[in-house]
C-alpha positions as CSV (number, residue, x, y, z in Angstrom):
1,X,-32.5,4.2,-8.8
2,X,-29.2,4.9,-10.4
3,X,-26.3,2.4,-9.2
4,X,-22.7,3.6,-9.2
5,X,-20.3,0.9,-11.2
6,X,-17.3,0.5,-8.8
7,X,-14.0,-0.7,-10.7
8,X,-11.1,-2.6,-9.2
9,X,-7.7,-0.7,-10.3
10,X,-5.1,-3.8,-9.6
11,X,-1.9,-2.4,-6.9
12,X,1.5,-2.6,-8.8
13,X,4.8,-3.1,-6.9
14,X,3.3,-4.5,-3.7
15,X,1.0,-1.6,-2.5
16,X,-3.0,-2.3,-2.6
17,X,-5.4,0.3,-3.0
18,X,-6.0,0.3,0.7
19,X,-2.5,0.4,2.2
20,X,-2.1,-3.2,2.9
21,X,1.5,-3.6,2.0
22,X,3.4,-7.1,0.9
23,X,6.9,-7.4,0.7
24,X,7.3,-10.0,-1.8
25,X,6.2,-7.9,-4.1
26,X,8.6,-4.6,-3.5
27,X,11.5,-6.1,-5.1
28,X,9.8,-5.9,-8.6
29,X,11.0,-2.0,-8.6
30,X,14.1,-1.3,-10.4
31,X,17.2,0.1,-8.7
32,X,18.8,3.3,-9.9
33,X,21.5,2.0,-11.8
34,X,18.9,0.2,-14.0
35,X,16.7,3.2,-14.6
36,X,19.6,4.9,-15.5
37,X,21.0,2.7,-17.6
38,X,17.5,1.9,-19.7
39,X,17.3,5.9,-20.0
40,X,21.5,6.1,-21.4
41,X,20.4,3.6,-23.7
42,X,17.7,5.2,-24.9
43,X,19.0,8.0,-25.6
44,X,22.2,6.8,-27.1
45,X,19.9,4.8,-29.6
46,X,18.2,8.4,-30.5
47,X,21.3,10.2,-31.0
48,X,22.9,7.2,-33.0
49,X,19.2,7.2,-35.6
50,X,19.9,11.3,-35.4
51,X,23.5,10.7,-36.9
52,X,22.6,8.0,-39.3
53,X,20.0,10.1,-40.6
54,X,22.0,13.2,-41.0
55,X,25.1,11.6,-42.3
56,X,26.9,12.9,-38.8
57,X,29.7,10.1,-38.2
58,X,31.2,11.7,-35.0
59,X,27.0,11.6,-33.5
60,X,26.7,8.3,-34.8
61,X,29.6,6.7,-32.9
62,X,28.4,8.9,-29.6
63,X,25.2,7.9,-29.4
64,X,26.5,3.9,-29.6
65,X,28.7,4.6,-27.2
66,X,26.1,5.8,-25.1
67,X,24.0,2.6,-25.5
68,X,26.8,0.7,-24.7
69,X,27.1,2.6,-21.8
70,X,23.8,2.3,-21.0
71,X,23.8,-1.8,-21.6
72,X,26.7,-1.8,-19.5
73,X,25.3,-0.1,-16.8
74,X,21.7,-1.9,-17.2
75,X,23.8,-5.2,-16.7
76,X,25.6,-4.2,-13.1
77,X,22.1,-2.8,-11.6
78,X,20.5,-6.1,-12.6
79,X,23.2,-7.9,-11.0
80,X,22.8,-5.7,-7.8
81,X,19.1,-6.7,-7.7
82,X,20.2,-10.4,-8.2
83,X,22.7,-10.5,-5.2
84,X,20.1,-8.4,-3.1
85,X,17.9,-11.3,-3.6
């Protein structure tokens, strides 16, 4: 007889497999301001490598401007999820 191998996938971000639900564990999802934020960064980080590597100065200074932005905005979403706490 042939037995099937069951595997255990562990929950993330307080939901089980099997709808139990805890609360404690809800809070670990980012708000939108931080998503944002990580995703402005990001991309101001590409577009600041793009102008480096191209020699584009007026790229350059966008895309650090844009990860600034992002930082900035990464910071006050943080805080929001502090004083929700």
């Amino acid at each position: 007889m042939c037995r099937r191998q069951v595997y255990f996938i562990p929950a993330r971000y307080g939901r089980l497999m099997h709808g139990e639900f805890h609360p404690e564990k809800e809070n670990l999802i980012m708000n939108k301001d931080r998503i944002a934020g990580a995703v402005k960064e990001f991309r101001g980080s590409v577009k600041a490598t793009i102008g480096k590597a191209t020699g584009d100065a007026k790229l350059e200074a966008d895309g650090k401007a844009d990860k600034v932005e992002g930082k900035f905005q990464n910071a006050v979403g943080g805080l929001e999820d502090a004083l929700k706490n």
